[in-house]
C-alpha positions in Angstrom: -5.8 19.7 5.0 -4.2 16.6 4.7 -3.2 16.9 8.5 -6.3 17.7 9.7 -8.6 14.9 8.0 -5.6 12.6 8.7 -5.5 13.4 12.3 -9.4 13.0 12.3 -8.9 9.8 10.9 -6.4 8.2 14.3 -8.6 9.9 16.5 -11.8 7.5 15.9 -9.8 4.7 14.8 -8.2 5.6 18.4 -11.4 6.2 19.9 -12.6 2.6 18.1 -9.8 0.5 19.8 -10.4 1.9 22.7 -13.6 0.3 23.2 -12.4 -3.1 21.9 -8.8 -2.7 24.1 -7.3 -5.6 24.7 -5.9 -4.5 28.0 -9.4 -4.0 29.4 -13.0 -4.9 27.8 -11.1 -7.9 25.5 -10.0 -9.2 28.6 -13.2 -8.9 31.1 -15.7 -9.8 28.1 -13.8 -13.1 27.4 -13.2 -13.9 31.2 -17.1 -14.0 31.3 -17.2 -15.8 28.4 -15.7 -18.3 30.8 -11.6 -18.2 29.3 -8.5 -19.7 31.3 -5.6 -17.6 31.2 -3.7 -18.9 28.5 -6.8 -18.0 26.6 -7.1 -14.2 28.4 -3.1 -14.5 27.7 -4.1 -14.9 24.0 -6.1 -11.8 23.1 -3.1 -9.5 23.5 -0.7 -12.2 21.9 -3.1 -12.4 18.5 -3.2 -8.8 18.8 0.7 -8.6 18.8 1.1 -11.4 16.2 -1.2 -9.7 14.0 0.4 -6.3 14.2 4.2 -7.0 13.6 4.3 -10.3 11.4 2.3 -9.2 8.5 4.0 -6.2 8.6 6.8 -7.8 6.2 4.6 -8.5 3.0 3.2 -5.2 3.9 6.0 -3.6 3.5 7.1 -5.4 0.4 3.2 -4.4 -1.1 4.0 -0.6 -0.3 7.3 -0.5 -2.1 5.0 -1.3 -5.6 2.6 1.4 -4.7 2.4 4.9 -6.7 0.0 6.0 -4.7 -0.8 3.7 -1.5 -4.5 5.5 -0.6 -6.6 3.2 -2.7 -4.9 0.2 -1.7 -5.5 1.3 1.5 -9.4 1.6 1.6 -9.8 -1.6 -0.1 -7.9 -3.9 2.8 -8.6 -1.9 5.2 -12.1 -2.8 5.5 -10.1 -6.0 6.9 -9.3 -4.1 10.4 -13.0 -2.8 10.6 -15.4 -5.1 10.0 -14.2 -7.8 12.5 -15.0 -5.0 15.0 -19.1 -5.5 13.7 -18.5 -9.3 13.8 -17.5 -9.2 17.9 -20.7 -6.4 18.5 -22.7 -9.6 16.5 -21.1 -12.4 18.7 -21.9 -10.8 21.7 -25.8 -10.1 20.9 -26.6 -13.6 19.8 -23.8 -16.1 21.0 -21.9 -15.0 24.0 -24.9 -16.3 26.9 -26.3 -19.6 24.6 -22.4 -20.8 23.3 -19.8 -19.0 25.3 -17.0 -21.7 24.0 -17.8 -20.4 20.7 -18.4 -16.8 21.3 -15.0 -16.8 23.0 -13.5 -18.8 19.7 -15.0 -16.4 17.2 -13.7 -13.8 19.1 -10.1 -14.3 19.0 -10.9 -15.1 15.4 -11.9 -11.8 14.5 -9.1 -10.5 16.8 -6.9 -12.3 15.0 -8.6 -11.2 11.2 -8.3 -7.7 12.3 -4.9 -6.7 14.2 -3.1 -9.2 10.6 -4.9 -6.3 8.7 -3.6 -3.6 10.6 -0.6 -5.1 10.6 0.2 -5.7 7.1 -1.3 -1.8 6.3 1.0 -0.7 9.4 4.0 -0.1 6.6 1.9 1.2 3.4 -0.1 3.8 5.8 2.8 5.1 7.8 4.3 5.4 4.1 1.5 7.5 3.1 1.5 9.7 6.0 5.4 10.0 5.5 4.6 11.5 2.3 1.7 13.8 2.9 2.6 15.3 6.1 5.6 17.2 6.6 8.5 15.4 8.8 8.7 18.6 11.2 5.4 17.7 12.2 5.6 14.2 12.6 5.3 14.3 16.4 2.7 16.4 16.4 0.8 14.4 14.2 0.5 11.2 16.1 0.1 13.0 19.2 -3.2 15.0 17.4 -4.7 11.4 16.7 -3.6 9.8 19.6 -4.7 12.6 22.1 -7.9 13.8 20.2 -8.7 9.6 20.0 -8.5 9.1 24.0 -10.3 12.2 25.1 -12.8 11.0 23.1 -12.8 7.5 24.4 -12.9 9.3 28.2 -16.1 9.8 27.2 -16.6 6.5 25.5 -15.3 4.5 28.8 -17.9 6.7 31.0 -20.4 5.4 28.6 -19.1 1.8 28.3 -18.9 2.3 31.9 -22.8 2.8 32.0 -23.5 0.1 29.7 -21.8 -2.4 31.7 -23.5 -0.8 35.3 -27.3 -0.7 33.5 -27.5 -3.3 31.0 -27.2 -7.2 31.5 -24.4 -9.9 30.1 -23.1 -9.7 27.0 -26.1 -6.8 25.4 -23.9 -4.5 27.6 -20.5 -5.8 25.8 -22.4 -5.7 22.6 -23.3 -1.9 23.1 -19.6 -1.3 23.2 -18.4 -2.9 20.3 -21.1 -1.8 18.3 -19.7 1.8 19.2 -16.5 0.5 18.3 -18.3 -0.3 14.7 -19.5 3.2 14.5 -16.4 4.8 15.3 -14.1 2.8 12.7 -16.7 3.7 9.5 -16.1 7.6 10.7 -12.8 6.7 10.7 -12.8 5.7 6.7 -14.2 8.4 6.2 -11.8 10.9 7.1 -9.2 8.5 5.4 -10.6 8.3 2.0 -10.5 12.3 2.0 -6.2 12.4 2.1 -5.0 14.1 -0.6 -2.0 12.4 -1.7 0.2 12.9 -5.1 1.8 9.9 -6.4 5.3 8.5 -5.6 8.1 6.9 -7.3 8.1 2.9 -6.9 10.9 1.4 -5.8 12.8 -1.0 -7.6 14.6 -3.4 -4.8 15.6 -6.7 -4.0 12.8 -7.6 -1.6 14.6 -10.3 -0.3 13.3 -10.3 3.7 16.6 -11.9 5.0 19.2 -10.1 2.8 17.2 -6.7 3.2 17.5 -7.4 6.8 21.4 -8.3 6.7 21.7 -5.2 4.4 19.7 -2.7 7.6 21.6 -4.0 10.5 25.7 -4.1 8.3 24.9 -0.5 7.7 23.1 1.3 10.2 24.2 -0.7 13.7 22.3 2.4 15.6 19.0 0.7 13.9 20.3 -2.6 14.9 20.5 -1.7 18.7 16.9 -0.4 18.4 15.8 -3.1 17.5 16.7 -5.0 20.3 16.0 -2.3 22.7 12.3 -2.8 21.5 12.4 -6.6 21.7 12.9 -6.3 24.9 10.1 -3.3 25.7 7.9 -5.8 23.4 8.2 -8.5 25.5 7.7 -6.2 29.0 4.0 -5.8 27.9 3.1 -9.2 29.3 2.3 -7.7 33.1 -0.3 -5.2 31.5 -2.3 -8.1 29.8 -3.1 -8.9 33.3 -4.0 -6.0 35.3 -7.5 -6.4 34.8 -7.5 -10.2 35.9 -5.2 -9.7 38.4 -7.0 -6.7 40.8 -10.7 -8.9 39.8 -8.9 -11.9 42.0 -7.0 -9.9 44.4 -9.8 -7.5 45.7 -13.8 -7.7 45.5 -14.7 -5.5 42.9 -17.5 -4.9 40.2 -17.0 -4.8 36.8 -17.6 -1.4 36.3 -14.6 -0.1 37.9 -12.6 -1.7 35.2 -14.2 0.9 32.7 -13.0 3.3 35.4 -9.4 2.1 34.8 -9.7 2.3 31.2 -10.5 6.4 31.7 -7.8 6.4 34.0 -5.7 4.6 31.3 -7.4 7.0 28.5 -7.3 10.2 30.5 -2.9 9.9 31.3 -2.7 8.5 27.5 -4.7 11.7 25.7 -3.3 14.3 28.1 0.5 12.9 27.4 0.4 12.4 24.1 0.3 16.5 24.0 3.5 16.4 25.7 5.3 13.8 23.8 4.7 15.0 20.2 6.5 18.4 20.6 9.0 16.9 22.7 10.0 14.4 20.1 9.8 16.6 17.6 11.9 19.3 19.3 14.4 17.2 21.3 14.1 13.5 19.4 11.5 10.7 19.6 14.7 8.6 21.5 13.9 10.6 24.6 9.7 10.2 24.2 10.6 6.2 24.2 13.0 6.4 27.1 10.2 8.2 29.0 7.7 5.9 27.9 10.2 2.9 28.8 10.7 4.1 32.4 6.5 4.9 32.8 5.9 1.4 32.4 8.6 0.4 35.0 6.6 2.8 37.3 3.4 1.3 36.2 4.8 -3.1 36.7 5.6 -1.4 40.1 2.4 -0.4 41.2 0.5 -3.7 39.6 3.1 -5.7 42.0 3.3 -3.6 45.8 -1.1 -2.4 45.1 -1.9 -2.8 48.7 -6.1 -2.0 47.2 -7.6 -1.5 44.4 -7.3 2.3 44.4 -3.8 2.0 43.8 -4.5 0.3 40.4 -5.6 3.2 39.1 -1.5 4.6 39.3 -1.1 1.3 37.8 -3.2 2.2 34.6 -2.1 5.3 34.0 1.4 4.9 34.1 0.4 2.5 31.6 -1.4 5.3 29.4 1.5 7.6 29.6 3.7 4.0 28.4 0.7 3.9 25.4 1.2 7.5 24.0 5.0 7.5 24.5 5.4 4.5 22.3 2.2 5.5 19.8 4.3 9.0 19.2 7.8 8.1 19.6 7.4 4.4 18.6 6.4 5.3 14.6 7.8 8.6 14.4 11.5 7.3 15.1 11.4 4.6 12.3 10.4 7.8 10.0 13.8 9.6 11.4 15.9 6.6 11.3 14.9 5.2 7.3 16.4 7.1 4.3 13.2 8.4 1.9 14.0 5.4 -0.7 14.1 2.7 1.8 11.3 3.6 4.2 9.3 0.2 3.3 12.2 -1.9 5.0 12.9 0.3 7.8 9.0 0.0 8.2 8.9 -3.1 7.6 11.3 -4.3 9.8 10.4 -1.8 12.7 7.1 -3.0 13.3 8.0 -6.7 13.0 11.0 -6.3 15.8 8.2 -4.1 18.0 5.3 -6.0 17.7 6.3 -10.0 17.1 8.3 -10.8 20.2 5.3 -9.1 22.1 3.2 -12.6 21.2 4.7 -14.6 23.2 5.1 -12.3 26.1 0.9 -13.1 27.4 1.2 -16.4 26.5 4.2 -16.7 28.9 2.4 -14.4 31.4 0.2 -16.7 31.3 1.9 -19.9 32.0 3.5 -18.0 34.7 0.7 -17.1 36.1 -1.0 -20.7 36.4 2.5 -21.8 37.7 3.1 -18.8 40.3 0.5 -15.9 40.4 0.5 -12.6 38.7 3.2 -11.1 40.9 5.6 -13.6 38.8 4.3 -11.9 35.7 4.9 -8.5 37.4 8.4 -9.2 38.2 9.5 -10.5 34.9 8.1 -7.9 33.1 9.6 -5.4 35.6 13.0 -6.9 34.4 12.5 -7.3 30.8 11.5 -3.3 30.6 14.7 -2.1 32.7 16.8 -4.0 30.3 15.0 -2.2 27.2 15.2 1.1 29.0 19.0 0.9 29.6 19.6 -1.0 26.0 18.2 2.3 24.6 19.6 4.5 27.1 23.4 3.5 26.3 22.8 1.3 22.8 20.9 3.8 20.6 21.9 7.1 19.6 19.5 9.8 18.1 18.7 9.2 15.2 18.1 13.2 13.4 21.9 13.3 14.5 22.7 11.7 10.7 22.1 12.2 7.0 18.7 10.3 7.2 17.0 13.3 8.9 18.4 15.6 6.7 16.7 13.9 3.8 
């Protein structure tokens, strides 16, 4: 049961981000609203910054909780409602004030990824509990998947929106879908069954817990900075959309087009990766998902037209599932049961926080020296994960923390 409503859950808050993505509508909505590229640079890097920082006291919070579900629909209404406040901007601010449309935006950016973030370690604990860790790849790969087939379907229709209806009531239409699609969402989450669980009594100490992780488990430690570096190789994809708009006389609407293409290679994949993790280890989904977005900084960079953009994007959805599936699931197989709120913890600040300065230096590059700078450099910083990870890390279900 608990799988089921759980994966039902993802899905539409999959399906929900989908239509706010920061990769692609974010991006085009607040380059009409009339942003520079350190501000364009910016929606990803809030987005980041949200997710990973707050993670920390989040993680702290979970280790208190018995049971972490009611604490969880009471904040979460933190990630969701910002959603309803951009749908609200766009109907009534984005053509009269742009300069404050675009402000309040990356306010409520901002308001909902620190949410997510700080529930990133309290949910993951939940679903650590209630589904079983055999299944943990499949799991995220149900949400992920059954969240972007749905949002094929949303992108054709954001697609139509954008084609039919006139600036921003056609941006407005999308995030008021995204609106719809986060309160169907809390529904399916407020139906988990979960039993309670022992809290844990632990010097919560960020630093020491931290000096404590990487003293005993060096394996963790060179995971770490094998995602630093994957983190801060996102800052070519925050430009993709920017990038073929200036290169190659396009309409708008074929950026919906690349956020199916993006959508369609992430749903299919994510079918692939979560038995493959859970069969051969979630190392080998992230070194797969490591090397797609190689593949993908390639394509953004040599494009000779805008059709070849499309490779671009999804070798950047195949990048998305890899590191939705293996990305979580691995913190689960690396953290002992009574210490999953640091591994957490940790994780998703070490994944997430060096990722917010990646756009913002993407986009100082590419003022200084064009997008194929930002290309390049991201090109590097993602080989030098993919090898780190390659040689550095060793599976983690090869110790006594799996067997737990």
């Amino acid at each position: 049961f608990n799988f089921f409503v759980d994966s039902l859950d993802y899905a539409f808050f999959s399906l929900a981000l989908s239509f706010g993505s920061v990769t692609t509508f974010l991006p085009l909505f607040a380059r009409h609203l009339g942003a520079s590229n350190i501000e364009i640079g910016l929606i990803p890097a809030l987005a980041y910054l949200g997710w990973s920082l707050p993670a920390l006291p989040g993680a702290r919070v979970s280790r208190r909780l018995r049971r972490k579900l009611p604490f969880l629909l009471r904040v979460t209404l933190l990630e969701r409602l910002p959603f309803f406040g951009v749908a609200l901007v766009a109907t009534f601010l984005a053509v009269p004030f742009p300069r404050l449309a675009l402000f309040l935006v990356l306010l409520f950016l901002g308001v909902a990824c620190s949410a997510m973030g700080f529930l990133g370690p309290i949910w993951t604990e939940m679903i650590g509990k209630v589904i079983h860790p055999s299944r943990f790849g499949l799991y995220f790969a149900c949400g992920n998947g059954i969240g972007a087939l749905m949002g094929i379907w949303g992108s054709r229709l954001a697609e139509h929106f954008i084609a039919t209806y006139p600036f921003a009531w056609n941006f407005a239409l999308c995030f008021f879908l995204a609106s719809f699609a986060m309160g169907v969402s809390y529904v399916f989450l407020s139906l988990t069954r979960e039993e309670d669980g022992e809290v844990v009594d632990e010097d919560g100490s960020y630093l020491r817990s931290f000096s404590r992780i990487v003293r005993e488990d060096p394996n963790f430690l060179h995971f770490l900075i094998a995602r630093v570096f994957l983190a801060l190789g996102v800052m070519g994809a925050a430009f993709y959309t920017v990038s073929v708009l200036q290169r190659f006389a396009i309409p708008d609407t074929f950026i919906a087009q690349y956020n199916a293409t993006l959508l369609v290679s992430q749903a299919l994949s994510n079918f692939f990766w979560g038995p493959l993790g859970d069969k051969k280890g979630h190392k080998l989904v992230l070194l797969f998902g490591a090397l797609t977005i190689l593949l993908s900084n390639l394509w953004a960079l040599f494009a000779p037209s805008p059709w070849y953009f499309f490779l671009a994007f999804g070798f950047l959805g195949l990048n998305y599932s890899a590191i939705s599936v293996g990305g979580v699931a691995i913190l689960l197989d690396f953290a002992p049961r009574d210490r999953r709120w640091l591994y957490l913890g940790w994780g998703n600040f070490f994944s997430g926080f060096p990722a917010f300065f990646a756009p913002i230096l993407g986009g100082k590059l590419a003022d200084l020296f064009g997008y194929g700078m930002v290309f390049w450099v991201s090109l590097v910083l993602n080989a030098l994960g993919f090898f780190w990870l390659l040689f550095g890390v060793k599976e983690p279900r090869a110790f006594e923390n799996f067997a737990e």
